[in-house]
Backbone as XML, in Angstrom:
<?xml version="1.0"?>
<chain id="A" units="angstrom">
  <residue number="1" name="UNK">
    <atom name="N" x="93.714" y="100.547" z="84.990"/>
    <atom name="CA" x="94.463" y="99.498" z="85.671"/>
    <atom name="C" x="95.502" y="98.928" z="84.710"/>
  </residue>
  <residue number="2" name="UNK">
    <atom name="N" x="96.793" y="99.010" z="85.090"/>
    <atom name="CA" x="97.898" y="98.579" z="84.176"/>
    <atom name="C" x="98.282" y="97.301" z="84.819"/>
  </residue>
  <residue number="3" name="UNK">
    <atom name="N" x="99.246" y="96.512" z="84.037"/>
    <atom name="CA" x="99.838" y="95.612" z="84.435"/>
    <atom name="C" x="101.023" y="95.493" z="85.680"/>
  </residue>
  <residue number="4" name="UNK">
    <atom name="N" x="100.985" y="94.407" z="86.444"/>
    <atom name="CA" x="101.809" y="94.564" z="87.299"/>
    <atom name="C" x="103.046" y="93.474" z="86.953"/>
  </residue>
  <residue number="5" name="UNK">
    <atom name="N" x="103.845" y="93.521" z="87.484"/>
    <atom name="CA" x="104.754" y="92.114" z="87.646"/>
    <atom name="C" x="104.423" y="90.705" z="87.430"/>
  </residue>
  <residue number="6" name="UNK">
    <atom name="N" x="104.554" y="90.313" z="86.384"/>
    <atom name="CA" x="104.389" y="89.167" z="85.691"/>
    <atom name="C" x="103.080" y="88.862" z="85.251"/>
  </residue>
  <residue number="7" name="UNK">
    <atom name="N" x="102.407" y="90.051" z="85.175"/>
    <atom name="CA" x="101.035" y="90.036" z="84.626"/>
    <atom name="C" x="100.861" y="90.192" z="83.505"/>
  </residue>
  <residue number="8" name="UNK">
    <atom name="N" x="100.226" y="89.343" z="82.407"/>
    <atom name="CA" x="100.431" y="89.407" z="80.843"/>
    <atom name="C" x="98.890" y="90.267" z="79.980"/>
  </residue>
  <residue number="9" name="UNK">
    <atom name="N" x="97.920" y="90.347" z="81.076"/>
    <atom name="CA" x="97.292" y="91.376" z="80.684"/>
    <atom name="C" x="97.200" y="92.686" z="81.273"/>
  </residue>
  <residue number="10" name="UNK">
    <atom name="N" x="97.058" y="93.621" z="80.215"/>
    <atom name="CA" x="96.812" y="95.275" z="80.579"/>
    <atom name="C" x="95.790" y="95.588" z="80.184"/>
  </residue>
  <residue number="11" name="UNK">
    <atom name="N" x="95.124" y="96.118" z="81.073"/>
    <atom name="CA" x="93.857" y="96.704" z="80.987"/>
    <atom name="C" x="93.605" y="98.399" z="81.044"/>
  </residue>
  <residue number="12" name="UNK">
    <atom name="N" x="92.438" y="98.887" z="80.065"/>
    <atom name="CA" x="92.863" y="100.540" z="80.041"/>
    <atom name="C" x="91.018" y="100.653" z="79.749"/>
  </residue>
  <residue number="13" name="UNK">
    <atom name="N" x="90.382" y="101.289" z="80.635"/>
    <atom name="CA" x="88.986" y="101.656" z="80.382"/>
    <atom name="C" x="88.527" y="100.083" z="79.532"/>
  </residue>
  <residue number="14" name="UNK">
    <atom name="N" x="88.422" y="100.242" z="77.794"/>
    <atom name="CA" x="87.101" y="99.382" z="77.449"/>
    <atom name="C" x="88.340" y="98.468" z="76.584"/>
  </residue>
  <residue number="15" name="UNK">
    <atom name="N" x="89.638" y="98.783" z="76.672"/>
    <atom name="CA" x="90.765" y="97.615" z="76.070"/>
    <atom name="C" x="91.542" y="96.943" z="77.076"/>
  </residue>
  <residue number="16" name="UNK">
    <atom name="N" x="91.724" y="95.669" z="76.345"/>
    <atom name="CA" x="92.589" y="94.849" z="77.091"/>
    <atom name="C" x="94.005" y="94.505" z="75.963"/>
  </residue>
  <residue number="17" name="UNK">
    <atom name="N" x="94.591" y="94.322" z="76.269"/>
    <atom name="CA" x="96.048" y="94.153" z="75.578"/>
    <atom name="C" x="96.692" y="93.116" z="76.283"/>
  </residue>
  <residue number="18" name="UNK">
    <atom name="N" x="97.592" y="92.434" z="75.566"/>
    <atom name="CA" x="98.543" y="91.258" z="76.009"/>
    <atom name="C" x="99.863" y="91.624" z="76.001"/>
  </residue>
  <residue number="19" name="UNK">
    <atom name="N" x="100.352" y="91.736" z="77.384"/>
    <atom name="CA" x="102.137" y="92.264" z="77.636"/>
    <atom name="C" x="102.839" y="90.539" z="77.087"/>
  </residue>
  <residue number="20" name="UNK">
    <atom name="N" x="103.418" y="91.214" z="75.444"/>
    <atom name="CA" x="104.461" y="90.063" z="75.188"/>
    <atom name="C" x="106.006" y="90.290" z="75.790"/>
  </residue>
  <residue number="21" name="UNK">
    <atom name="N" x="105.969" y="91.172" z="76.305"/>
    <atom name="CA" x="107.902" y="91.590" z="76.590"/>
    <atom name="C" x="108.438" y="91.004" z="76.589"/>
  </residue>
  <residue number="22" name="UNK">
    <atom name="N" x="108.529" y="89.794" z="77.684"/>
    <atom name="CA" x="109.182" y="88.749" z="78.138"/>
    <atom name="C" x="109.435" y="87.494" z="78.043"/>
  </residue>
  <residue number="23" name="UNK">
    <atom name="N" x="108.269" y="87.062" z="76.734"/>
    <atom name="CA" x="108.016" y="85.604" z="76.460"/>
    <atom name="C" x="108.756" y="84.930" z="75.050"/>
  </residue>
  <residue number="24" name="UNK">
    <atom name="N" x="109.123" y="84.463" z="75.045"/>
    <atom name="CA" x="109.724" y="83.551" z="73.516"/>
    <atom name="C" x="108.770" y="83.013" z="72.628"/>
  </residue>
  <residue number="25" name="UNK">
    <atom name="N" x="108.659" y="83.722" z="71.156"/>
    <atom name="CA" x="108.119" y="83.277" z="69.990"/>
    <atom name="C" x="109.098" y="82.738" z="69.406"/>
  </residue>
  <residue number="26" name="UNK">
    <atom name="N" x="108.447" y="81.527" z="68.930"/>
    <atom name="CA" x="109.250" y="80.573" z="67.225"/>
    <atom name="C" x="109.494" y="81.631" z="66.595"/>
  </residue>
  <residue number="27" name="UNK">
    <atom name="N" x="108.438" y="82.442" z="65.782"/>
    <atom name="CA" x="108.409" y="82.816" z="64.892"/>
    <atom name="C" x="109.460" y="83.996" z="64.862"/>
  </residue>
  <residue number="28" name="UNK">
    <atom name="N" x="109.664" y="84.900" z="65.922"/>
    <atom name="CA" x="110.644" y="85.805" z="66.440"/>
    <atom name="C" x="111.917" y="85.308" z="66.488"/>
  </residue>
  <residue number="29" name="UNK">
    <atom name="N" x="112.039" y="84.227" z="66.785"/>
    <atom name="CA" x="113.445" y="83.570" z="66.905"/>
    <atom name="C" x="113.966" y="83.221" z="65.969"/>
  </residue>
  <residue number="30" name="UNK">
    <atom name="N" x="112.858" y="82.441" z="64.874"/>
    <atom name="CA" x="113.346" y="81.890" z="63.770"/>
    <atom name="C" x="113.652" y="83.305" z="62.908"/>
  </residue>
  <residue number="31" name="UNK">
    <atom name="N" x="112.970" y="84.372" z="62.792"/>
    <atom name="CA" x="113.251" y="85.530" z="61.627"/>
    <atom name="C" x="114.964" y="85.724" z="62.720"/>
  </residue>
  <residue number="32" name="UNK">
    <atom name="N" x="114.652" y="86.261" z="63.775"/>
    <atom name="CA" x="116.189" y="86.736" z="64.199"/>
    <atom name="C" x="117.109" y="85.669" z="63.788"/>
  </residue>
  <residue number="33" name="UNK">
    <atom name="N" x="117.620" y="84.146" z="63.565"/>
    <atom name="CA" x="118.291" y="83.464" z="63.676"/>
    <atom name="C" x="118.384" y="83.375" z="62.089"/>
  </residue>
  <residue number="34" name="UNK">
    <atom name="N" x="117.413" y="83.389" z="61.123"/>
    <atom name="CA" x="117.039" y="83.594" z="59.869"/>
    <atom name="C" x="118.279" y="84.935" z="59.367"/>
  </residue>
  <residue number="35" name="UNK">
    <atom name="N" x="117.993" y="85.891" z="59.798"/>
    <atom name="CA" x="118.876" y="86.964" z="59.415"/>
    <atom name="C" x="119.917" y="86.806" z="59.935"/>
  </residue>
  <residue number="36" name="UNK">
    <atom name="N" x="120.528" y="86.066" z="60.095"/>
    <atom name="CA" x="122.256" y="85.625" z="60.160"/>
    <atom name="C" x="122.790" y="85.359" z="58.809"/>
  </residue>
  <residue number="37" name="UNK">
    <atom name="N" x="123.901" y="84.972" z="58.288"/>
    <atom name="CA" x="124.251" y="84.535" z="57.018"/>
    <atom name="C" x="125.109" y="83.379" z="57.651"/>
  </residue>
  <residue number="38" name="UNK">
    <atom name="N" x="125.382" y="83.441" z="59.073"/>
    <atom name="CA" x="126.616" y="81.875" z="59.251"/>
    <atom name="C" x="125.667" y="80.502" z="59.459"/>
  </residue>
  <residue number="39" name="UNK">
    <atom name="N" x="126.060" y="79.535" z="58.884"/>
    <atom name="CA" x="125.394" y="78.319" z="58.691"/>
    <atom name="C" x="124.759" y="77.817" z="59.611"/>
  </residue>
  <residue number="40" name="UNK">
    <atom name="N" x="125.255" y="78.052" z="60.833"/>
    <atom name="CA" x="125.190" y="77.351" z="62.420"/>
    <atom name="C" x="123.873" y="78.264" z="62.545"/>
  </residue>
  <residue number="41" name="UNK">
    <atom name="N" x="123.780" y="79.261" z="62.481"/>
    <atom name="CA" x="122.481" y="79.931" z="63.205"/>
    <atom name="C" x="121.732" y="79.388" z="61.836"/>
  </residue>
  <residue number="42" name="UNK">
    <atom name="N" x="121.747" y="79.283" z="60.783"/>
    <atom name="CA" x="120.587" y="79.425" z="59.789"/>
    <atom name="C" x="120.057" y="77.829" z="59.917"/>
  </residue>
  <residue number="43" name="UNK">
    <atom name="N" x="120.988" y="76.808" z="60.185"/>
    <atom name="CA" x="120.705" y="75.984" z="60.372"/>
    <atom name="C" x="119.709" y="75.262" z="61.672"/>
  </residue>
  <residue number="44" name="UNK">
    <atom name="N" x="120.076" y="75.925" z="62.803"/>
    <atom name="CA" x="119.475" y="76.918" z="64.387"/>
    <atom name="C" x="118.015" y="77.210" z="63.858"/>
  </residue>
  <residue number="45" name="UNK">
    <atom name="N" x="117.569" y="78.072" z="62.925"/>
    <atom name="CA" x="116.357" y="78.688" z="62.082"/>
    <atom name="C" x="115.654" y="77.604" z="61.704"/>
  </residue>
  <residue number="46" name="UNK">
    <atom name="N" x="117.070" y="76.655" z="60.969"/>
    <atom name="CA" x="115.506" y="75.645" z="60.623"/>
    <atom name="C" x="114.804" y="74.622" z="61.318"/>
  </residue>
  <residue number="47" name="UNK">
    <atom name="N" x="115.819" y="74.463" z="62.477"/>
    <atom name="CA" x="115.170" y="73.279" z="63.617"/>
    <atom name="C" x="114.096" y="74.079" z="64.392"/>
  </residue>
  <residue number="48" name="UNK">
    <atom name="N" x="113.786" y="75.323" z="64.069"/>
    <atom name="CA" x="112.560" y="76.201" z="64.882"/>
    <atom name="C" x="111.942" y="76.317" z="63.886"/>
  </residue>
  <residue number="49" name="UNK">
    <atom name="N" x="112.005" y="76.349" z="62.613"/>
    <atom name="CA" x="110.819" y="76.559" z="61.570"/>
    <atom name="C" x="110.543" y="74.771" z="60.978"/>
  </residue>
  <residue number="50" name="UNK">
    <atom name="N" x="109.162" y="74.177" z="61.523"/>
    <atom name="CA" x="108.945" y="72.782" z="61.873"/>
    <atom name="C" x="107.774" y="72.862" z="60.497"/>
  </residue>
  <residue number="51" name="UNK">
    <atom name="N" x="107.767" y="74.112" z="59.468"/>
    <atom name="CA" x="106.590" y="73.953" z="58.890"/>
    <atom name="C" x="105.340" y="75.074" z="58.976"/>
  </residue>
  <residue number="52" name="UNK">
    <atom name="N" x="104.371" y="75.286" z="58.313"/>
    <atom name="CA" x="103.541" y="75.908" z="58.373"/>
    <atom name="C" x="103.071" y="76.970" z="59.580"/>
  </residue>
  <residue number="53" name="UNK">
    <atom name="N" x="102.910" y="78.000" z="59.606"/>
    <atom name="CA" x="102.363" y="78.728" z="60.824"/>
    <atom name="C" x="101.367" y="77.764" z="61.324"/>
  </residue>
  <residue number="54" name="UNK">
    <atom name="N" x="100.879" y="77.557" z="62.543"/>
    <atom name="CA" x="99.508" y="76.885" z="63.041"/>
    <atom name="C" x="99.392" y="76.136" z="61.986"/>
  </residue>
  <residue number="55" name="UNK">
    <atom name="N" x="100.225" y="75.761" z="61.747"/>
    <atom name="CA" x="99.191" y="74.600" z="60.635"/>
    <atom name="C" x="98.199" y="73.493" z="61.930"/>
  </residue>
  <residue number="56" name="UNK">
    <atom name="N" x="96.649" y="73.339" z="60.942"/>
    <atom name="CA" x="95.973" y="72.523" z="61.383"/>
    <atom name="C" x="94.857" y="73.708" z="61.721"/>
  </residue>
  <residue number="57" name="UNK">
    <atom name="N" x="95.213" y="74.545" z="62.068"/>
    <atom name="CA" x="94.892" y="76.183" z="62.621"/>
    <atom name="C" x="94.087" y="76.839" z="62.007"/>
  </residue>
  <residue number="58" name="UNK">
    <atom name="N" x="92.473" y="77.272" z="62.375"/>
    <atom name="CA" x="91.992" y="77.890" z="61.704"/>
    <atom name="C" x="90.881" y="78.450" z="62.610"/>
  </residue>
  <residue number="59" name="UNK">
    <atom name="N" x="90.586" y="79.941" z="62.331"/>
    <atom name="CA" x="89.149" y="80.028" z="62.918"/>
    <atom name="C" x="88.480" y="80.568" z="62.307"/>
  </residue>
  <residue number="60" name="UNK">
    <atom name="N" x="88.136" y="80.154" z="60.820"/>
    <atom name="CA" x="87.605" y="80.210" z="59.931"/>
    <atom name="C" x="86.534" y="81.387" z="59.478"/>
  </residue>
  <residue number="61" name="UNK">
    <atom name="N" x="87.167" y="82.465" z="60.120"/>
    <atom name="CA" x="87.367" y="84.207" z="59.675"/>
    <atom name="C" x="88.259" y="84.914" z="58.552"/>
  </residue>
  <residue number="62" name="UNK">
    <atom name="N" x="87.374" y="85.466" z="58.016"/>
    <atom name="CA" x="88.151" y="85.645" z="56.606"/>
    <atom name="C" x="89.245" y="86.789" z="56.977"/>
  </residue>
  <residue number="63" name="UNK">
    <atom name="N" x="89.409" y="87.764" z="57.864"/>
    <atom name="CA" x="90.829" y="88.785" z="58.035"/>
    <atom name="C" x="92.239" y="87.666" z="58.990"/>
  </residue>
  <residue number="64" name="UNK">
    <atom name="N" x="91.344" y="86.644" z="59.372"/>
    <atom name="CA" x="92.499" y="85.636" z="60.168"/>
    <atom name="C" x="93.219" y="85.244" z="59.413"/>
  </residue>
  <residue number="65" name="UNK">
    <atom name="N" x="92.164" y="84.124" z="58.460"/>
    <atom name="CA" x="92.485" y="83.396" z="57.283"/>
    <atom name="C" x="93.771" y="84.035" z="56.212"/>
  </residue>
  <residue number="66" name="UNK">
    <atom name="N" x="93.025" y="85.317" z="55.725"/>
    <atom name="CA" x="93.910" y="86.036" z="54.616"/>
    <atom name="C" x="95.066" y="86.182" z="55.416"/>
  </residue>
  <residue number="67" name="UNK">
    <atom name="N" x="95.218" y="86.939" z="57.011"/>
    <atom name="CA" x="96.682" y="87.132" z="57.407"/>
    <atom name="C" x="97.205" y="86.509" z="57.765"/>
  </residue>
  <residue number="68" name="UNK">
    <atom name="N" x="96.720" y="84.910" z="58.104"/>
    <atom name="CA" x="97.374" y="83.770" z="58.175"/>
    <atom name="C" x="98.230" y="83.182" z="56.772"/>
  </residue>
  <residue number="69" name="UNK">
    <atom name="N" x="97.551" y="83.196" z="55.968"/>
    <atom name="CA" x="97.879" y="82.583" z="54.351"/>
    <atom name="C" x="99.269" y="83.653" z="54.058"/>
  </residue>
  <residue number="70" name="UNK">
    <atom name="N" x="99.243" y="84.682" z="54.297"/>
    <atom name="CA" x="100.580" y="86.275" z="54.047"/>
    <atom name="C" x="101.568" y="85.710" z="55.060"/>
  </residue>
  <residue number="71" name="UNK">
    <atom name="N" x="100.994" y="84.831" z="56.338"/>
    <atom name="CA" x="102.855" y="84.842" z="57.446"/>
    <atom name="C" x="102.978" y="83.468" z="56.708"/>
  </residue>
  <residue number="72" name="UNK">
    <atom name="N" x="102.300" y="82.402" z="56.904"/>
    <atom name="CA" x="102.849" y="81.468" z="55.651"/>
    <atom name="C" x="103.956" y="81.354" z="54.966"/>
  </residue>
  <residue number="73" name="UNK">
    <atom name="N" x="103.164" y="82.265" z="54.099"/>
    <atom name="CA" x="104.092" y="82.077" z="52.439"/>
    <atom name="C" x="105.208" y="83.139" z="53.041"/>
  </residue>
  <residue number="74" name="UNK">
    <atom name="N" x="104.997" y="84.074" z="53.440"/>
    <atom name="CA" x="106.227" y="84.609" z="54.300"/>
    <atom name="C" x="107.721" y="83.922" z="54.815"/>
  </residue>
  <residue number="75" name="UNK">
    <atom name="N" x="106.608" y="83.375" z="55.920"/>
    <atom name="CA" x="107.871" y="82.545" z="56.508"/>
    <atom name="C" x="108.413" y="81.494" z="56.125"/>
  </residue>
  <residue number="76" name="UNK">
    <atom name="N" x="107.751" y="81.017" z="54.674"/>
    <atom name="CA" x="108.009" y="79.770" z="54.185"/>
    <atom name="C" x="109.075" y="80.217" z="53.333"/>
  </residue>
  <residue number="77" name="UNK">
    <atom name="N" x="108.872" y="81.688" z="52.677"/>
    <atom name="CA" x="109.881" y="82.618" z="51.884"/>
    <atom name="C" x="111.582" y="82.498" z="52.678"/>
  </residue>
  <residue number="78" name="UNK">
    <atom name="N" x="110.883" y="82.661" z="53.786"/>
    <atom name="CA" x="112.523" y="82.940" z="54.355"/>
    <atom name="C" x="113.208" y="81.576" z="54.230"/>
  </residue>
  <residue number="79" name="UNK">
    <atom name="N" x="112.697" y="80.325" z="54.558"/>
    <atom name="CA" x="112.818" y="79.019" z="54.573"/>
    <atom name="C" x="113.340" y="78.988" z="53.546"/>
  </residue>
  <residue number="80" name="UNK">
    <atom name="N" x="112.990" y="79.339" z="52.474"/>
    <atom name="CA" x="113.426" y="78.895" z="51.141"/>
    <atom name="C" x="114.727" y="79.278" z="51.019"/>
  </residue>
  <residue number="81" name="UNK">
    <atom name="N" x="114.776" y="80.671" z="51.364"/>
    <atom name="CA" x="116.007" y="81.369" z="51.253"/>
    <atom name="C" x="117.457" y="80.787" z="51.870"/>
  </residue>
  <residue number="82" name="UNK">
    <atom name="N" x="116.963" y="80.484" z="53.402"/>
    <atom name="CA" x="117.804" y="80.281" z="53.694"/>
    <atom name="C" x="118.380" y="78.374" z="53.510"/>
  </residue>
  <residue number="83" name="UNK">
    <atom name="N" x="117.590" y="77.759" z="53.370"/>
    <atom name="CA" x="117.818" y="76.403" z="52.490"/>
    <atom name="C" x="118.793" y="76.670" z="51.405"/>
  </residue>
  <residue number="84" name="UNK">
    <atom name="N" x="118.260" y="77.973" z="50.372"/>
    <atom name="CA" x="118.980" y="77.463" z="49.188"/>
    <atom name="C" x="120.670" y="78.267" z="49.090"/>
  </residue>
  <residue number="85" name="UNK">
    <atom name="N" x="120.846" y="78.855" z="50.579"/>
    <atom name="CA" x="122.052" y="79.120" z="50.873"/>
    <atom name="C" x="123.030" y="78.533" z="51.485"/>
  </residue>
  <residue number="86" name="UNK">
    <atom name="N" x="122.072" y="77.507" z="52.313"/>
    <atom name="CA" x="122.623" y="76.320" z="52.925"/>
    <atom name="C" x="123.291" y="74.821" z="51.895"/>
  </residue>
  <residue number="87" name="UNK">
    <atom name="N" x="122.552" y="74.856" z="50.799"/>
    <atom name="CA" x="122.860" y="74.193" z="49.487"/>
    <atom name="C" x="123.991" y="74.878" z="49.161"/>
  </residue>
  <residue number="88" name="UNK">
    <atom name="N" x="123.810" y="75.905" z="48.706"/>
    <atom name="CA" x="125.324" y="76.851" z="48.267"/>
    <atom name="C" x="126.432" y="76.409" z="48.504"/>
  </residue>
  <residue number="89" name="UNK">
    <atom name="N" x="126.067" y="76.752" z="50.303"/>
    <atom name="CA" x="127.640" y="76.525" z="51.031"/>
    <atom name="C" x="127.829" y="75.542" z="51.183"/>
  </residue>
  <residue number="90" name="UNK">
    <atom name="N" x="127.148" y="74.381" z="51.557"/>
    <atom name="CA" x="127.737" y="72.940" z="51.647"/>
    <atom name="C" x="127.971" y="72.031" z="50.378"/>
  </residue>
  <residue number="91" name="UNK">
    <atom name="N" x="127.617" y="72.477" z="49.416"/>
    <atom name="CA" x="127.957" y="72.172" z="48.259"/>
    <atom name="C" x="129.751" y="73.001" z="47.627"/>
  </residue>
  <residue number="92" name="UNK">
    <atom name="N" x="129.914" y="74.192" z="48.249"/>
    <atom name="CA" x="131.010" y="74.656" z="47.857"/>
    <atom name="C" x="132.478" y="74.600" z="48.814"/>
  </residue>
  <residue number="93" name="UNK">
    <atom name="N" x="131.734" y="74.132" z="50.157"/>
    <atom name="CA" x="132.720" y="73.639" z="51.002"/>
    <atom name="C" x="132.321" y="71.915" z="51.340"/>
  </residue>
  <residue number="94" name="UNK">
    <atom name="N" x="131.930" y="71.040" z="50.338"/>
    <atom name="CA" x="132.186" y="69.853" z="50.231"/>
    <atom name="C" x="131.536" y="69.172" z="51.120"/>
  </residue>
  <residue number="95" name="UNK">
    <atom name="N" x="130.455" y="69.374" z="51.698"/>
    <atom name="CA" x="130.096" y="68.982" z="52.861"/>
    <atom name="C" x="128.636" y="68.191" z="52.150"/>
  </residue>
  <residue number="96" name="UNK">
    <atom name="N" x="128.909" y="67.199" z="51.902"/>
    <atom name="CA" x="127.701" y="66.201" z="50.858"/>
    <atom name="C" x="126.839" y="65.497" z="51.714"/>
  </residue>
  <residue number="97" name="UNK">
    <atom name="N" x="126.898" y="65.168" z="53.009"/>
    <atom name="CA" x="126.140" y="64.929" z="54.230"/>
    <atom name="C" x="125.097" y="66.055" z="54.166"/>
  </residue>
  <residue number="98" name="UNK">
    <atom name="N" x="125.165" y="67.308" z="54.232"/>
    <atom name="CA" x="124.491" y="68.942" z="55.145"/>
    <atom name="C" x="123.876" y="68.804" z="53.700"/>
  </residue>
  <residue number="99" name="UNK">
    <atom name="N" x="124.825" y="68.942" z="52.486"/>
    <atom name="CA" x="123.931" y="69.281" z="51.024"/>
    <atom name="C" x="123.148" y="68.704" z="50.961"/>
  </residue>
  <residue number="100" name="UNK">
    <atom name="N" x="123.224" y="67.461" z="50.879"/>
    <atom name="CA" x="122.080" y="66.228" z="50.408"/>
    <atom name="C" x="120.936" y="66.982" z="51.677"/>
  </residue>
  <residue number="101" name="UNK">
    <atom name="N" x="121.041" y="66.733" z="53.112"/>
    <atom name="CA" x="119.980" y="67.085" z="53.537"/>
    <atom name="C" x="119.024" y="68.336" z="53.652"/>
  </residue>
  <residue number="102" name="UNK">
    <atom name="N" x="120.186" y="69.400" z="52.956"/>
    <atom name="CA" x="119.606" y="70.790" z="52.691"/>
    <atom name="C" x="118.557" y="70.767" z="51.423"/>
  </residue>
  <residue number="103" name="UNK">
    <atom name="N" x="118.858" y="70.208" z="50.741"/>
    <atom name="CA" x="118.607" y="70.193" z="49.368"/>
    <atom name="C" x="117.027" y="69.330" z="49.293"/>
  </residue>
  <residue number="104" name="UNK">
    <atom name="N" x="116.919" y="68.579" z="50.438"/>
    <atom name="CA" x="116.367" y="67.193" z="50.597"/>
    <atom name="C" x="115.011" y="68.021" z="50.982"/>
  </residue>
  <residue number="105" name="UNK">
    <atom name="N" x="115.199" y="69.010" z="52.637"/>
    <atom name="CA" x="114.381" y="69.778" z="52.806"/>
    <atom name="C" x="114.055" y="70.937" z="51.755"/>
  </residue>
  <residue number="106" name="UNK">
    <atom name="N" x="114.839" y="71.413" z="51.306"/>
    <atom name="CA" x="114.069" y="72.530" z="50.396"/>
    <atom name="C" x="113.693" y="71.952" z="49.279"/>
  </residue>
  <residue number="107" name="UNK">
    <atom name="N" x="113.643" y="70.768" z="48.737"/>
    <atom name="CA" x="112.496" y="69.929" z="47.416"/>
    <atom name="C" x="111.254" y="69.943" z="48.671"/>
  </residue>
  <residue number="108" name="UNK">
    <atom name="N" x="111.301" y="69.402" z="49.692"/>
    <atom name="CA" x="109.811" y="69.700" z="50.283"/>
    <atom name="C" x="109.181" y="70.680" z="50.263"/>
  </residue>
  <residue number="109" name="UNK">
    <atom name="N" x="109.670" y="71.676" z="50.543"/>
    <atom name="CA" x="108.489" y="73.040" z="49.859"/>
    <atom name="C" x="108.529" y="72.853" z="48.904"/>
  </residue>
  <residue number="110" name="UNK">
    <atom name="N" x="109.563" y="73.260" z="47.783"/>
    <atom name="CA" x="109.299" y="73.545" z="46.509"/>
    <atom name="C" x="109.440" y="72.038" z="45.519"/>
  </residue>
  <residue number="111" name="UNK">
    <atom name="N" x="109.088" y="71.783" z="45.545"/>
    <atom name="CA" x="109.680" y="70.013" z="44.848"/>
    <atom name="C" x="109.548" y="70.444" z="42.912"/>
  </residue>
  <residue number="112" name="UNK">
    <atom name="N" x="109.476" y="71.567" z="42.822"/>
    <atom name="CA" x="109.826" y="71.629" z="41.291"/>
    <atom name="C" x="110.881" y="72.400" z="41.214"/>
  </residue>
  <residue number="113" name="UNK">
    <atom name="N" x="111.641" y="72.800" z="41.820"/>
    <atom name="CA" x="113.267" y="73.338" z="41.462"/>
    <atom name="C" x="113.823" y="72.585" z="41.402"/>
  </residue>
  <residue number="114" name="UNK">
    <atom name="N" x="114.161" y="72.346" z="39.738"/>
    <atom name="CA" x="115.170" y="72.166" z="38.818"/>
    <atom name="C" x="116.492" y="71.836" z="39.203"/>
  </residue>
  <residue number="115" name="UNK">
    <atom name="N" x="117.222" y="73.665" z="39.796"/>
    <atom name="CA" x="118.332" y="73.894" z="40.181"/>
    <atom name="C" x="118.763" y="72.537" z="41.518"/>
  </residue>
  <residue number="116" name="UNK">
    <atom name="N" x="117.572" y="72.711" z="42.220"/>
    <atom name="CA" x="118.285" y="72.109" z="43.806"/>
    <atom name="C" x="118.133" y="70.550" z="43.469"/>
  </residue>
  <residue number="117" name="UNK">
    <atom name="N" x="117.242" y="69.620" z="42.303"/>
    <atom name="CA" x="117.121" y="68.418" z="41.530"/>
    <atom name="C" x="118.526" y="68.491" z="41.099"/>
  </residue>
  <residue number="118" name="UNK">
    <atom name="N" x="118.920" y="69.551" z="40.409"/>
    <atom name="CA" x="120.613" y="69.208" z="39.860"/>
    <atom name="C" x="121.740" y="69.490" z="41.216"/>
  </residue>
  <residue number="119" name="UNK">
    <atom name="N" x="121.351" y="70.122" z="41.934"/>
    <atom name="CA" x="121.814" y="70.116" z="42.703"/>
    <atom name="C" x="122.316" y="68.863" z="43.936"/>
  </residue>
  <residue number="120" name="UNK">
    <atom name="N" x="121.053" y="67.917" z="44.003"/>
    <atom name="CA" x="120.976" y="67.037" z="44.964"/>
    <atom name="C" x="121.896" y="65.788" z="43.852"/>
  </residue>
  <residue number="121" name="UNK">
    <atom name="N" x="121.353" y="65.877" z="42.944"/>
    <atom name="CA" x="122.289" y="64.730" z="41.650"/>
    <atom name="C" x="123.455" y="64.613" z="41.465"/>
  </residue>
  <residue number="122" name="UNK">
    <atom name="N" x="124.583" y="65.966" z="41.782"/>
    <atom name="CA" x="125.547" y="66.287" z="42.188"/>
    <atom name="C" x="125.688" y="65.672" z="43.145"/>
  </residue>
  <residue number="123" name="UNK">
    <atom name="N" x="125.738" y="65.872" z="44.228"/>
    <atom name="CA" x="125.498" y="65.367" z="45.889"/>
    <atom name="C" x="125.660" y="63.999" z="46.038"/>
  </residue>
  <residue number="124" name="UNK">
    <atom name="N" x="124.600" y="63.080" z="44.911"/>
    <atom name="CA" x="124.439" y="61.737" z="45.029"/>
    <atom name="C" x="125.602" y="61.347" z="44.529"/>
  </residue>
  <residue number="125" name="UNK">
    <atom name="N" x="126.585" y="61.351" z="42.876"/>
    <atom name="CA" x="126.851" y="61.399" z="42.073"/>
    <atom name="C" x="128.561" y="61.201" z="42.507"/>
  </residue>
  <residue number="126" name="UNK">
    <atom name="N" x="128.205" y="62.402" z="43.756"/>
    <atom name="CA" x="130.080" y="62.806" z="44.561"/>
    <atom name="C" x="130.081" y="61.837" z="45.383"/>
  </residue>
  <residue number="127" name="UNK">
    <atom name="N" x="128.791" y="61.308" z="46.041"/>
    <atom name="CA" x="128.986" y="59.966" z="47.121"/>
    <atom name="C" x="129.324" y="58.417" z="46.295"/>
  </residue>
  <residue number="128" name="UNK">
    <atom name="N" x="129.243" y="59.050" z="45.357"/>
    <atom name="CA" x="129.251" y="57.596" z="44.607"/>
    <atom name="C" x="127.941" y="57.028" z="44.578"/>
  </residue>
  <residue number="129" name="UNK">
    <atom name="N" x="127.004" y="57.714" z="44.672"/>
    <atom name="CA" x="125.640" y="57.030" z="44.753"/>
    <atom name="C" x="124.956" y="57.256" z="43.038"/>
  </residue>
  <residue number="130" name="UNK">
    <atom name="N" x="124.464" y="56.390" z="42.762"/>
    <atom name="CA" x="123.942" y="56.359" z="41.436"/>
    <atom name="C" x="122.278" y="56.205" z="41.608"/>
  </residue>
  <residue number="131" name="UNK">
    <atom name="N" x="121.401" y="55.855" z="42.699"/>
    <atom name="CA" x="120.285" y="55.995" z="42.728"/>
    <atom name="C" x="120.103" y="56.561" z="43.838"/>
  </residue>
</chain>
């Protein structure tokens, strides 16, 4: 017995399977919008990446667990990436509003880079801000 029209399970003898074809993932959207390089979509990426996979999320199985902890740091990877390109460019096209807040979010993951600390000091420094 296969799936019919708008039916999200398929069934085959002793398996069942879930028809995703048609449905919208974060996580799908954010990697596709992620692999852009223009600001507008990467920026697009980060209003869909809100933080942690499932965070809060657990069903406290160790093959869940481990491949939960790998999309994580994964997708937190791409986050990073594309933050510290978003710093780049709004720092090199003057845009001290987008920097400061690029810079602002990527110290939240990583809050020991150096670079994006000198980076944001810059930022403050061009507004005339001293603290």
């Amino acid at each position: 017995m296969g799936a019919s029209d708008g039916e999200r399970f398929l069934s085959d003898g002793d398996s069942i399977t879930l028809n995703l074809d048609d449905l919208d993932f974060d996580v799908a959207r954010f990697e596709s919008l992620a692999a852009g390089s223009d600001p507008e979509q990467l920026e697009q990426a980060l209003v869909v990446y809100r933080g942690d996979l499932l965070d809060g999320f657990g069903l406290k199985e160790e093959p869940f667990e481990d491949w939960l902890r790998v999309e994580r740091e994964r997708l937190r990877a791409i986050a990073t990436i594309m933050l510290e390109k978003l710093v780049a460019h709004y720092s090199a096209t003057n845009d001290l509003p987008s920097c400061l807040r690029a810079a602002v979010r990527l110290l939240a993951l990583e809050p020991l880079r150096e670079d994006i600390h000198r980076a944001l000091m810059r930022t403050y420094a061009a507004q005339g801000r001293s603290r």
